[in-house]
Structures are given as C-alpha cells and as structure tokens.
C-alpha positions, -999 to +999 in steps of 0.1 A: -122-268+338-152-253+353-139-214+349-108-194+351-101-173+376-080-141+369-060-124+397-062-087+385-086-078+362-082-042+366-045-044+353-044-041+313-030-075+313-060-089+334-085-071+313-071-081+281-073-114+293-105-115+310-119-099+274-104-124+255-121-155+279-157-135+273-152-134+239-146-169+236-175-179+262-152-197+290-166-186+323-145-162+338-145-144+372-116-120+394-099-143+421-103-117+453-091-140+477-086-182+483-119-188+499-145-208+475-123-218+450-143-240+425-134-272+416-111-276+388-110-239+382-077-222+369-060-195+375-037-169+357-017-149+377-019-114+361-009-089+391+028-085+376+014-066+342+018-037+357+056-038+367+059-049+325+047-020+312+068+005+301+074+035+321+063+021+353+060+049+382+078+037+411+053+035+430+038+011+410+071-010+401+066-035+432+036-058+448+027-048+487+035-075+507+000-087+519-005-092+478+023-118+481+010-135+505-028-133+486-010-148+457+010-178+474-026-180+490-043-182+454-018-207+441-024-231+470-061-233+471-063-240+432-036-265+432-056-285+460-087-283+437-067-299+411-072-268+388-042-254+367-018-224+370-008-197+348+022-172+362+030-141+338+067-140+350+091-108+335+122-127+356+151-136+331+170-163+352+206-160+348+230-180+366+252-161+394+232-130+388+204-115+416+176-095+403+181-064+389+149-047+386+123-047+417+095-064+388+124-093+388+122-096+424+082-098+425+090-128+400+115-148+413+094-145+449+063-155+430+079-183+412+091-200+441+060-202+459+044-219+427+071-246+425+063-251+463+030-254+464+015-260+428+048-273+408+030-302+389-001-280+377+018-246+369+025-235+334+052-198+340+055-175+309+083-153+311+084-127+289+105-089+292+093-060+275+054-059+273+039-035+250+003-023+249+003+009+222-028+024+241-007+023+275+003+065+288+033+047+300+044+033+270+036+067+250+055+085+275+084+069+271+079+072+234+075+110+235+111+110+257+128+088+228+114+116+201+119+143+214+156+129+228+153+134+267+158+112+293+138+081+296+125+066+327+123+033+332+123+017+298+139+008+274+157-008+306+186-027+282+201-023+247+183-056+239+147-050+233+125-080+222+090-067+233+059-087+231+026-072+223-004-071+247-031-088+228-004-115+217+006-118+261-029-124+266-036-151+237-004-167+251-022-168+290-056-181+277-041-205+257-016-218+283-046-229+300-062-248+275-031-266+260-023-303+269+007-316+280+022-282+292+016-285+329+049-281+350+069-263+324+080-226+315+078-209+281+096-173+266+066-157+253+086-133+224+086-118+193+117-137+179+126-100+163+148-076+188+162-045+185+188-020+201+176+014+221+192+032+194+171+015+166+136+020+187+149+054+190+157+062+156+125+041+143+104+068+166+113+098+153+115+084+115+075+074+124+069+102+136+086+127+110+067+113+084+027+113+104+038+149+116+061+165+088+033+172+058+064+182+038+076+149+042+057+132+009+079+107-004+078+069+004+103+059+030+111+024+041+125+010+073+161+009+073+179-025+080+189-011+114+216-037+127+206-067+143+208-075+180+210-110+195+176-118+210+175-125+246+146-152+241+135-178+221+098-185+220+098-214+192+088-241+224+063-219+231+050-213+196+046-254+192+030-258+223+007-233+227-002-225+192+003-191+195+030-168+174+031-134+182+017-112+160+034-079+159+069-069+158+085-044+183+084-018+157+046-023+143+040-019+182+055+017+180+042+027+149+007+020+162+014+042+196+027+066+183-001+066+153-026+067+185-006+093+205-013+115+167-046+113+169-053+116+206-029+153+206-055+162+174-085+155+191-076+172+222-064+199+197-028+199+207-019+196+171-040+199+139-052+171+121-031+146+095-044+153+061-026+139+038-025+155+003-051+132-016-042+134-056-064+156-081-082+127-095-092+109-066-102+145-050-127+151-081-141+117-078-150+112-039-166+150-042-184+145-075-165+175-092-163+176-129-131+193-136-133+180-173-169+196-179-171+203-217-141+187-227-132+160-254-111+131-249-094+103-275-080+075-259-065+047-278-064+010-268-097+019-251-110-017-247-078-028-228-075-023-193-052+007-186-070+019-213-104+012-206-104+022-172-090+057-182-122+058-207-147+055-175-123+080-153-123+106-180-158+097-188-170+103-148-146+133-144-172+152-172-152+150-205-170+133-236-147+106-249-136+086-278-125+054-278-104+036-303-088+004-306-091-028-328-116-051-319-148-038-333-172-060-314-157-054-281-155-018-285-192-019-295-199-039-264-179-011-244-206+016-258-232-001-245-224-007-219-211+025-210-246+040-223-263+024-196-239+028-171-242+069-179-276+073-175-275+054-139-246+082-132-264+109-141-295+100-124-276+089-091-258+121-091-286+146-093-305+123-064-274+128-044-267+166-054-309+169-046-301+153-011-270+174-006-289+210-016-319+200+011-294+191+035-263+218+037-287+243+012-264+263-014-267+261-054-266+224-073-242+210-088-248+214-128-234+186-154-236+148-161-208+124-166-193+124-202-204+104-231-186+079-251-182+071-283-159+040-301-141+042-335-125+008-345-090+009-362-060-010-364-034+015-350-001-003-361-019-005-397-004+032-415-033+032-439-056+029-412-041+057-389-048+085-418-083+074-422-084+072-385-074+108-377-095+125-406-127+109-390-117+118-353-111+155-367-146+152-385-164+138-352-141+161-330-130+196-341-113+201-304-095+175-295-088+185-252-068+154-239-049+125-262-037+092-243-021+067-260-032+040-241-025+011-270-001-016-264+004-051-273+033-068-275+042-106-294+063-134-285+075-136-324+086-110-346+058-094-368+052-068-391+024-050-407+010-045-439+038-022-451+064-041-438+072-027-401+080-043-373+046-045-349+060-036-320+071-004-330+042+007-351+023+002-324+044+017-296+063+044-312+053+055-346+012+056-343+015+078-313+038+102-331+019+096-364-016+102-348+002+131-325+011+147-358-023+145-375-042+152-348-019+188-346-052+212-357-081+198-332-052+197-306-039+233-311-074+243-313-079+232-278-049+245-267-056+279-277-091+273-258-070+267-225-051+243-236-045+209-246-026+173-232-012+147-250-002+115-225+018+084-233+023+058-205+054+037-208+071+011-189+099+018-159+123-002-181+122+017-209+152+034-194+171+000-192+167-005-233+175+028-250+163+028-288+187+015-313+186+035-343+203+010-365+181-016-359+143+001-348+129-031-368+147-056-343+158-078-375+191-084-358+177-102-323+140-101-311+135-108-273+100-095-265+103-076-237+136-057-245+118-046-280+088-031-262+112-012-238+130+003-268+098+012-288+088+027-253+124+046-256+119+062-286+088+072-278+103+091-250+127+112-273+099+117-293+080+131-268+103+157-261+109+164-306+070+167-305+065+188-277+091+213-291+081+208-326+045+221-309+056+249-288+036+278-285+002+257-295-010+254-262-009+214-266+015+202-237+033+166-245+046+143-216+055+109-208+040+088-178+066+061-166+042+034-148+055+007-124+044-028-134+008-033-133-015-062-131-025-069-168-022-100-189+001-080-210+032-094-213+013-129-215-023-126-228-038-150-204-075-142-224-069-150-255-062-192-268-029-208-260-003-203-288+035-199-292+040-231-269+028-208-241+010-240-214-021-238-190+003-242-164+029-210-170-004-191-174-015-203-138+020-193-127+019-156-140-015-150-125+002-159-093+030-142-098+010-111-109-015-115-078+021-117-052+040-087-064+029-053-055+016-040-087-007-012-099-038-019-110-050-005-142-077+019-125-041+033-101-020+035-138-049+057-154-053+079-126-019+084-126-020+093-161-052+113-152-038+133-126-010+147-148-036+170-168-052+179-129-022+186-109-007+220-106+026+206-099+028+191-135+014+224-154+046+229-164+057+190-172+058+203-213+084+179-230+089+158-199+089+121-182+068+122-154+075+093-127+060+087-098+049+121-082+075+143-097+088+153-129+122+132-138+133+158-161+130+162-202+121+135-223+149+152-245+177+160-223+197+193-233+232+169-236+215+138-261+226+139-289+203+158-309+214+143-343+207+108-330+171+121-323+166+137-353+179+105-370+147+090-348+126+118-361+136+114-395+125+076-393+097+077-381+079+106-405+095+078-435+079+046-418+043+062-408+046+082-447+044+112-431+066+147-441+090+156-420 
C-alpha cells in the first residue's frame, strides 16, 4: 500500500480519518476524481458521514447524482490498481424491506456498485447512529431532547446503538490495514443500545446536574431498561482489532458537557463553578484560616492521622502530635521541621511574586509548627500523665482529633485489664475529651473550640453492647471495632451536652473505607498466621475499590471546623456532606447511655 486515498476529507468523518492516517505517518491524500490513481493505493469511501450524523438538514441527507457516479468511478480505478476498499455504509439490510431513510438509499446504491466492480478487494462497515459530541447537529438534537420539543431527524428509531466518531474512524484506518478481511462486511457498534426515552431522560439528568448548582449530591445512572441491540460488532472486534471506546451515553455526556461550556463562553449562561470544600479552598489560595491556633491530634504518626497533622499544620495552626511509637514520631518532627521552613520560605517568594504582580498588601503568617508527645493512649496511667503535660505545653487547646486507631486479630487487654480495642477506640477519646475540658473551654470562650472523632460507616451495623463492652463473650475483629466506634458515637453526643455552653463543639465524622493497612497491617512482620500472599491480595483489593485516601479522610475531618454548614453540627454525626442527625438521638434510650457513660468514667478511673 503506497497511500490511502480518502473520498471527502472535508466531511467530519473524512477529517477524522485523514487525521488519524497523519498521525500515524501513512501517506494520505483526498481522491478528487479517478484519474492518476497510484498503484496499490486504497481508498475509504467517506462521503456518506454526513447523512450519519445526527440532525442531518435535508438538504444535506442525500449524495447529488454526479457524486455517485464519481464514487462508482473511484471504486473502479482502485480495484484495477489492485489497491483495497473501504465503504462507510449506514444501510441495515433487512429482508423484504426497501430503504427507509434517503442515507439508506445512498448505501444500498453505493454498495452495489462495489460488489460490481471491486467485490474481491472491498471491506463495507455498516454502522447506524454516528456520534461526534462536537457536531451542531448532534447538539441540536440534544437541546430538542432537553428541553422536550420535537426532534428532527434523530433519534430516527427506539433502538439507538450509536457509535462514536473517533472509534468510526479507527475502525476505517484499520479496515485497511487488517489481513484477511478483503470481500467481507462488518457492524461497526457499541454492543450497548438504548431506547429514545432513555437518551432522553439521560439528557436532562446530565444536564440538571452541570446546570442546577443546587443539585450537590452524587447521582448515578439509573439501570434504564435494556433494549435489544440492532448490531453485533464482536466479528468486527476480532478482525480489526478495534472495540469501540465509548458508550452511547459517555457520547452525550461529553456533548452536552461541550454544548456547557461553549453557551458560557459565548456568555449565554454563567460559568459552572462547582462549590470547592473549605479545606481545599484555603489550601490552593494559601489562606491560613487556622492562624494562631493550637491543634492535638492523636495517632499522629498513622496515616489519617498524620496527614491531618501536615493539613492542620499548612492551614496555620501549631500542632501536637501524639501517638506511641516514640522514634517514629521523633522522625515525623524532623521531618516536618524541614519541611516548614521550605513552606515558609516558598510562600513569602510566592506572596513577594503575587504583591509585584496584582500589587495590594502581603499575605502575613507561616505554616504551623509541630511538636510530638509519645504515649500509649489505651494505657489509663498514661492518658493522665498525658493530658497534664498537653495542658502544661498548651493552655488553649483550639481543635482535638482523635485520629488513633488500631485494631487486633486476637483479643487483648491492657495493663489494667481492658479490652484494647475499646480503650483505644472509645474510652481514651472520652477520657482525654474529659481532661482536656479546661484548655478546651478556654478556647472556646476565645471563639471557640472542636473536638473531632472519625469513625467507620459500619459502626451503624454493630451498635455497642453494654453487657459485654469487653467482647469476653465472642471477639471477631471487625465487629468489635464497629462497636467501640458505636459507643463512641453516644458518647459524643453525652460529651457534647455534658459541655454545653463552653464553646467546645463535639461531632462525629463517619468516613467511607479508606486505603490504609488498617484492618491488616501490611508494615509491620507477619503474625497471627496472616501469609505474604493474603497481604498481596488486600493491597489489591485496597488499590480496586474506590476508597478514600487518608489525605480525602482528613480533609473531610478538616472541613467540619471550616464549613459554615456544620457550625451548628454540636452533638452530631456528620456523613458525607451533611449532618445525619445527633449522635444521641432524642428517642435512645437515655438510661442505656448513661449505663455507657457510667462505664466508661469506672474503666478510664475517672469521676462521673
């Protein structure tokens, strides 16, 4: 094959193709007539793109009658050269039935002059509905189907199975390169098709949620119901080694995601902004809404934990970090030492660059600084040393995240004889709540003051069991973590009205499953008959499900002491974007939680 000759370059279909034969470096020219035909050149017949699109005028729907001829012309002189031929063909051949559509008579005219003149060399792809999202056909159609009015031309049945533009033009190039294809016809489709009605529906959805900015939640497709696909392109997807790429509906999501931004830059409608959360906000503009500010966040050398240390510590607020591992957490300080002096002097360069720039006043402050405690959180002795040196180093305590969490496949307890689980999980955030109350209350009557405990979603599946808190009766792992993670829930919402009036708001964060080595820690040796191999599978299984990651869960937690919308989030669960309601609902039972209370003020020695 010398070159390929393309019949209409200036149809979408011709240009996508002749693009596509640049990019790849095949010589490529427009076939204007059958004179000089090279030798072994092919040729793809393109001319009937136009009569695929959607929304075709009328006066474009058919081919004059000296481009037939032309055509049949084409066809001839390349099959004498010995050089291949690719037809585009939108006719669906059914027995009995004429064409329909003027685009199906163009085919089936087309078709027969290739098997009479070039039937051993020509390789037809028939495809129906062709979509290219940039196309003012196709968009114009779209805006009919929104908006409800009547639509021209397409969808022309109740069986849609559309085929994207770039994927019709892989399908042409490589129909001329594949072996063993010549003489035979392939359905070029998605193998997906819908009804009008779905496409329909699907558009306005799309478009509801790019255009309606009260629209915030996260919607899914619905399982609209499926239609019987007119094609099957499976011979086609063996022989040519091409699979379409994009479904009928990604193809209208990305039209009408083009037609958005074309009306806003021609200013027919404003702008999509969507709302971008607190935290992230503060970050990309280099505000420090925590300015001045103290932090204490245990488990600060974990990963939730430790990336809510550098968050806090880059939105302005000085923080303390505590958790067990002494050399780590000493490592940590170092580490974020250096890494605050390289902030700092990156941020006045920037703020330097920014004044000469745009002018107006700098930007005053420097990231916070940290500072690491060690303790052994689920150790009670520990916790009261613990809180009288973080009320010695900090007299205002701002912001409190319990960020600690571990979790063991068999049943443990501490020193004085609790069950490790819930010391860690449930009684040393209500113990260190409790004995933190005066550098707490002192912020809060400053402006106030947060205290934050992430928990898992299924939490909500285990509620606590107050005859058995120590899980003597049956210990299954997860289960006891969700009803530590329980309690702590009621107790949110006992401590938050035990506190009212301090200024110290109390709330729960209910995270979705993120990507730690927590229920399996994958870093440290290999006990509990835990093998190499199920710790390859959980990485894998962590890397395939959709899960936060620990920088997402702290911002999360972040964003509650930031938001307006959770000012008010006192005593609460917070999950996802909203509030879900109090942690202590007005109809538990309240003598079941004081039960809880009572508990825990005995295990962590505390008064009631």
């Amino acid at each position: 094959m010398t070159s390929v000759l393309v019949s209409e370059t200036r149809s979408r279909l011709g240009a996508a193709v002749r693009d596509l034969l640049v990019a790849r470096a095949i010589p490529v020219a427009e076939a204007g007539n059958a004179v000089g035909v090279p030798p072994g050149a092919a040729l793809i017949v393109t001319d009937l793109a136009p009569a695929l699109m959607a929304g075709v005028a009328p006066s474009r729907a058919g081919l004059p009658e000296d481009r037939h001829a032309r055509i049949a012309d084409l066809i001839a002189a390349v099959a004498a050269q010995g050089g291949r031929v690719v037809l585009v063909s939108g006719l669906m051949p059914l027995p009995g039935v004429p064409p329909v559509t003027q685009a199906e008579r163009d085919a089936r005219r087309i078709e027969a002059a290739l098997a009479e003149r070039a039937a051993a060399q020509a390789v037809i792809l028939r495809v129906s509905d062709v979509m290219d999202p940039a196309d003012p056909d196709l968009r114009a159609a779209i805006r009919a189907l929104i908006d409800a009015s009547p639509v021209v031309g397409w969808p022309l049945t109740d069986q849609l199975q559309a085929i994207g533009l770039a994927d019709l033009a892989a399908a042409a190039v490589a129909a001329v390169q594949a072996r063993g294809v010549q003489g035979k016809w392939f359905d070029i489709v998605h193998p997906e098709a819908a009804s009008r009605v779905a496409v329909q529906a699907e558009a306005q959805r799309i478009a509801r949620l790019l255009v309606d900015p009260d629209v915030t939640e996260v919607q899914c497709r619905p399982a609209y119901p499926p239609v019987t696909a007119r094609r099957d392109g499976t011979a086609a997807a063996e022989a040519l080694h091409v699979r379409p790429r994009d479904s009928l509906f990604v193809l209208l999501a990305q039209a009408i995601q083009g037609m958005i931004a074309q009306a806003a830059q021609q200013g027919t409608i404003p702008p999509i902004r969507p709302p971008m959360p607190a935290v992230h906000r503060a970050l990309e503009t280099g505000a420090l809404p925590l300015a001045g500010m103290t932090a204490v966040v245990t488990g600060a050398t974990g990963q939730i934990g430790g990336a809510a240390v550098r968050m806090l510590l880059r939105l302005g607020a000085d923080v303390v970090g505590v958790a067990r591992g002494a050399e780590a957490g000493a490592r940590m300080a170092a580490a974020l030492a250096e890494e605050h002096d390289f902030l700092a002097r990156q941020r006045r360069r920037l703020d330097a660059e920014r004044v000469r720039r745009d002018g107006g006043a700098p930007v005053a402050g420097d990231p916070g600084r940290f500072r690491f405690v060690p303790a052994d959180l689920a150790d009670r002795a520990a916790l009261t040393d613990l809180a009288a040196r973080l009320t010695a180093m900090a007299p205002r305590i701002d912001i409190l995240i319990h960020a600690a969490g571990a979790i063991t496949r068999e049943r443990q307890e501490t020193p004085q004889g609790v069950e490790a689980t819930l010391a860690l999980h449930l009684l040393a955030p209500v113990a260190l709540t409790r004995l933190l109350a005066g550098p707490l209350a002192a912020a809060g009557r400053a402006g106030g003051a947060w205290v934050v405990s992430p928990v898992t979603q299924a939490q909500a599946e285990h509620p606590y069991d107050p005859a058995d808190l120590q899980s003597r009766a049956a210990y299954l792992p997860a289960e006891v973590l969700a009803r530590a993670q329980s309690g702590l829930v009621a107790m949110t919402g006992a401590l938050a009205e035990a506190m009212t009036g301090s200024g110290v708001r109390i709330a729960a964060v209910a995270l979705p499953a993120v990507r730690t080595p927590f229920l399996l820690p994958l870093d440290e040796p290999l006990t509990g008959g835990v093998t190499a191999q199920q710790v390859a599978q959980t990485q894998r299984e962590q890397r395939r499900m959709q899960m936060d990651t620990p920088a997402h869960a702290a911002s999360r937690l972040i964003e509650v002491m930031l938001a307006a919308e959770f000012a008010e989030a006192h005593g609460c669960l917070i999950q996802g974007d909203a509030i879900a309601g109090p942690a202590l609902p007005p109809g538990d039972d309240r003598a079941r939680a004081g039960a809880l209370w009572s508990a825990c003020a005995a295990l962590s020695g505390l008064p009631e």
